[in-house]
C-alpha positions in Angstrom: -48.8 21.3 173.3 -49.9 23.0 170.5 -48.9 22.1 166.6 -47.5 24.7 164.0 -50.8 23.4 161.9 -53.2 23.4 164.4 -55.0 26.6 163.3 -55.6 25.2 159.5 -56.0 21.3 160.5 -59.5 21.1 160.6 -60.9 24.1 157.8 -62.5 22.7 155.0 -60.9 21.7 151.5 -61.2 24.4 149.3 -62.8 23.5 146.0 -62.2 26.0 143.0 -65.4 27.7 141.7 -63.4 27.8 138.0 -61.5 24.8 137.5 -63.6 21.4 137.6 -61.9 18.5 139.8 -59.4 16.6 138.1 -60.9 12.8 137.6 -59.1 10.4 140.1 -57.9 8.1 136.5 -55.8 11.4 135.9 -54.6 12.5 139.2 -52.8 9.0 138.7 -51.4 9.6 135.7 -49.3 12.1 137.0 -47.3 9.7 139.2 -46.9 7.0 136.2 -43.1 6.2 136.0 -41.6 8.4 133.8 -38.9 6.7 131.2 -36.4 9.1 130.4 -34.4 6.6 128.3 -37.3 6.2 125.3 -36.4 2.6 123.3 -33.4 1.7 125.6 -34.9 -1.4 126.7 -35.4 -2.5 123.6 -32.1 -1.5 122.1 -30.2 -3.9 124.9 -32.5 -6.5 124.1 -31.4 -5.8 120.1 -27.7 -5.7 121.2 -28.1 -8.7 123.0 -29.8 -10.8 120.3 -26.9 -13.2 118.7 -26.7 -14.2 115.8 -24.6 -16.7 113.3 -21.6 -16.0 110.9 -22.3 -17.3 107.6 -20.3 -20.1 106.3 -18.0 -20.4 103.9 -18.4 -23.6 101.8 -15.8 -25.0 99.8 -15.6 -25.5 95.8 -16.3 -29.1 96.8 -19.0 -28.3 99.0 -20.3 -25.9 96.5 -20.2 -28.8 93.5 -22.2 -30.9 95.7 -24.6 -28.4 96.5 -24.6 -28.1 92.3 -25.4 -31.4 91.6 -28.2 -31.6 94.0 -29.9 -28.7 92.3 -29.5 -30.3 89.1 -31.1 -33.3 90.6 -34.0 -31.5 91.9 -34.3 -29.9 88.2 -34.2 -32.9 86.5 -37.2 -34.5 89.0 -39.2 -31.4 89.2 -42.0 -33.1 87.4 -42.2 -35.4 90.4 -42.0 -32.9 93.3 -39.2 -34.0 95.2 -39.5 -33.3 98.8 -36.2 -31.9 100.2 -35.0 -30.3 103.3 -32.9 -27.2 102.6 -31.2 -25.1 104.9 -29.9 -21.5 104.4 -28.7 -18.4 106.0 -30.5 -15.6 106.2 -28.8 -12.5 106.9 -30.0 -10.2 109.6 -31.7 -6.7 108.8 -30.9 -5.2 111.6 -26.9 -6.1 112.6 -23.9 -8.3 111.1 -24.8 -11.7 111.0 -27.9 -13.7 110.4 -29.4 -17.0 111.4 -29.7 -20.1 109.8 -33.5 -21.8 108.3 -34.4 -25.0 107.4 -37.0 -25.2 105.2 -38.5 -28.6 104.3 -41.3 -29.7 101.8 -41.7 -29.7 97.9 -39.9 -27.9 95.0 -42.1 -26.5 93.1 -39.4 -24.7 90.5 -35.7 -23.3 90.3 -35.6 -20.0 89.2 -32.6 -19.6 87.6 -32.8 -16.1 86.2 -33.1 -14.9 90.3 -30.9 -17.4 91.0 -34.0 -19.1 93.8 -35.5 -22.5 94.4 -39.2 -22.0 95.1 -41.2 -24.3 97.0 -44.6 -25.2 96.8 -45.1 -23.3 99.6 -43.9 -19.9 98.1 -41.1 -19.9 100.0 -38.4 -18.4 98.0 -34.4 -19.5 99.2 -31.7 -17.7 97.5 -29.6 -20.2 95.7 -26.4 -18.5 97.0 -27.5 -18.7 100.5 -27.9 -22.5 100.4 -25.2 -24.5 102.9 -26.9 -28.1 102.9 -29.8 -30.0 100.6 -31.1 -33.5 102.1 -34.2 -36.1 100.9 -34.8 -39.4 100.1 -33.5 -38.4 95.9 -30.3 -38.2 97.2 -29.6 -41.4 98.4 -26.4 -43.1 97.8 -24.8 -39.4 96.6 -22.0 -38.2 99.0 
Protein backbone atom coordinates (compact mmCIF):
# COMPACT_ATOMS: atom_id res chain seq x y z
CA UNK A 1 0.00 0.00 0.00
CA UNK A 2 1.35 3.05 -0.77
CA UNK A 3 1.18 6.42 1.45
CA UNK A 4 0.06 9.96 0.13
CA UNK A 5 3.80 11.01 1.49
CA UNK A 6 5.75 8.31 0.32
CA UNK A 7 7.40 10.19 -2.59
CA UNK A 8 8.81 13.14 -0.17
CA UNK A 9 9.37 10.75 3.12
CA UNK A 10 12.84 10.17 2.66
CA UNK A 11 14.46 13.52 0.62
CA UNK A 12 16.65 15.45 2.58
CA UNK A 13 15.90 18.49 4.91
CA UNK A 14 16.25 21.52 3.14
CA UNK A 15 18.54 23.97 4.74
CA UNK A 16 18.33 27.74 3.44
CA UNK A 17 21.45 29.11 1.82
CA UNK A 18 20.25 32.78 3.30
CA UNK A 19 18.73 32.48 6.55
CA UNK A 20 21.17 30.97 9.33
CA UNK A 21 19.33 28.11 11.55
CA UNK A 22 17.43 29.36 14.34
CA UNK A 23 19.35 28.23 17.77
CA UNK A 24 17.38 25.41 19.47
CA UNK A 25 17.11 28.00 23.01
CA UNK A 26 14.87 30.07 20.45
CA UNK A 27 12.94 27.54 18.51
CA UNK A 28 11.68 27.10 22.27
CA UNK A 29 10.78 30.30 22.89
CA UNK A 30 8.26 30.21 20.44
CA UNK A 31 6.09 27.59 22.34
CA UNK A 32 6.58 29.49 25.86
CA UNK A 33 2.94 29.93 27.26
CA UNK A 34 1.71 32.99 26.28
CA UNK A 35 -0.29 35.20 29.08
CA UNK A 36 -2.74 37.04 27.55
CA UNK A 37 -4.05 38.43 30.85
CA UNK A 38 -0.68 40.71 31.79
CA UNK A 39 -0.80 41.38 35.89
CA UNK A 40 -4.02 39.41 36.46
CA UNK A 41 -2.42 37.05 38.75
CA UNK A 42 -1.34 39.43 40.69
CA UNK A 43 -4.38 41.61 40.85
CA UNK A 44 -6.51 38.46 42.43
CA UNK A 45 -3.83 37.99 44.72
CA UNK A 46 -4.15 42.14 45.59
CA UNK A 47 -8.04 41.63 45.70
CA UNK A 48 -7.66 38.83 47.86
CA UNK A 49 -5.28 40.32 50.47
CA UNK A 50 -7.51 41.42 53.67
CA UNK A 51 -7.10 43.80 55.59
CA UNK A 52 -8.40 45.49 59.11
CA UNK A 53 -10.95 48.35 59.65
CA UNK A 54 -9.57 50.91 61.91
CA UNK A 55 -10.92 51.42 65.25
CA UNK A 56 -12.70 53.76 66.72
CA UNK A 57 -11.62 54.54 70.30
CA UNK A 58 -13.66 56.30 72.73
CA UNK A 59 -12.99 59.89 74.53
CA UNK A 60 -12.11 57.60 77.38
CA UNK A 61 -10.03 55.41 75.55
CA UNK A 62 -8.47 58.35 73.85
CA UNK A 63 -7.73 60.17 77.56
CA UNK A 64 -5.99 57.09 78.50
CA UNK A 65 -4.06 56.91 75.52
CA UNK A 66 -3.29 60.91 76.58
CA UNK A 67 -2.00 60.28 79.84
CA UNK A 68 0.22 57.57 78.69
CA UNK A 69 1.94 59.97 76.30
CA UNK A 70 2.35 62.34 78.92
CA UNK A 71 3.88 59.68 80.99
CA UNK A 72 6.29 58.77 78.40
CA UNK A 73 7.19 62.69 78.05
CA UNK A 74 7.68 63.15 81.49
CA UNK A 75 10.28 59.91 81.62
CA UNK A 76 11.87 60.54 78.32
CA UNK A 77 15.12 61.16 80.02
CA UNK A 78 14.97 57.56 81.14
CA UNK A 79 14.06 55.77 77.97
CA UNK A 80 11.03 54.03 78.82
CA UNK A 81 10.54 50.90 76.95
CA UNK A 82 6.91 50.59 75.72
CA UNK A 83 5.07 48.48 73.40
CA UNK A 84 2.76 50.48 70.99
CA UNK A 85 0.48 49.32 68.60
CA UNK A 86 -1.06 51.26 65.65
CA UNK A 87 -2.84 51.05 62.45
CA UNK A 88 -1.46 51.59 59.47
CA UNK A 89 -3.50 52.29 56.58
CA UNK A 90 -3.12 50.41 53.36
CA UNK A 91 -1.65 52.15 50.14
CA UNK A 92 -3.16 50.28 47.92
CA UNK A 93 -7.12 49.58 49.13
CA UNK A 94 -9.57 50.62 52.17
CA UNK A 95 -8.30 49.30 55.16
CA UNK A 96 -4.95 48.76 56.70
CA UNK A 97 -3.39 46.44 59.25
CA UNK A 98 -2.39 46.77 62.59
CA UNK A 99 1.75 46.99 64.06
CA UNK A 100 3.14 46.62 67.17
CA UNK A 101 6.11 48.21 67.64
CA UNK A 102 8.05 47.62 70.83
CA UNK A 103 11.42 49.15 72.31
CA UNK A 104 12.50 52.70 73.54
CA UNK A 105 11.12 56.28 73.04
CA UNK A 106 13.52 58.22 72.07
CA UNK A 107 11.19 61.67 71.67
CA UNK A 108 7.44 62.82 71.04
CA UNK A 109 7.18 65.02 68.38
CA UNK A 110 4.59 67.05 68.96
CA UNK A 111 4.64 69.64 66.14
CA UNK A 112 4.06 66.17 63.61
CA UNK A 113 2.00 64.95 66.09
CA UNK A 114 4.70 61.38 66.21
CA UNK A 115 6.38 59.33 68.99
CA UNK A 116 9.83 58.40 67.67
CA UNK A 117 11.64 55.46 68.87
CA UNK A 118 15.08 54.93 69.17
CA UNK A 119 14.91 52.86 66.43
CA UNK A 120 13.65 55.64 63.93
CA UNK A 121 10.54 54.32 63.82
CA UNK A 122 8.09 57.13 63.50
CA UNK A 123 4.15 56.13 64.77
CA UNK A 124 1.62 58.74 64.08
CA UNK A 125 0.10 59.78 67.36
CA UNK A 126 -3.37 59.63 65.83
CA UNK A 127 -2.95 56.18 64.64
CA UNK A 128 -2.18 54.92 68.19
CA UNK A 129 -5.07 52.32 69.64
CA UNK A 130 -3.07 50.78 72.75
CA UNK A 131 0.37 51.75 74.83
CA UNK A 132 1.72 49.02 77.35
CA UNK A 133 5.27 48.74 79.62
CA UNK A 134 6.36 48.29 82.88
CA UNK A 135 5.75 52.63 83.55
CA UNK A 136 2.40 51.98 83.51
CA UNK A 137 1.77 49.87 86.23
CA UNK A 138 -0.97 50.26 88.51
CA UNK A 139 -2.73 52.86 85.67
CA UNK A 140 -6.08 51.52 84.19
Amino acid sequence: MKGPYDDIINLPHHVSKTHPRMPSIDRAAQFAPFAALTNYEAAVKETARLTDKRAELSEYAKEALSMRLELIANQLHEGPKVSITYFEPDSKKAGGSYITASGRVKKIDDYRLLVIMTDDTKIPIKEIIEIEGEIFAGLP
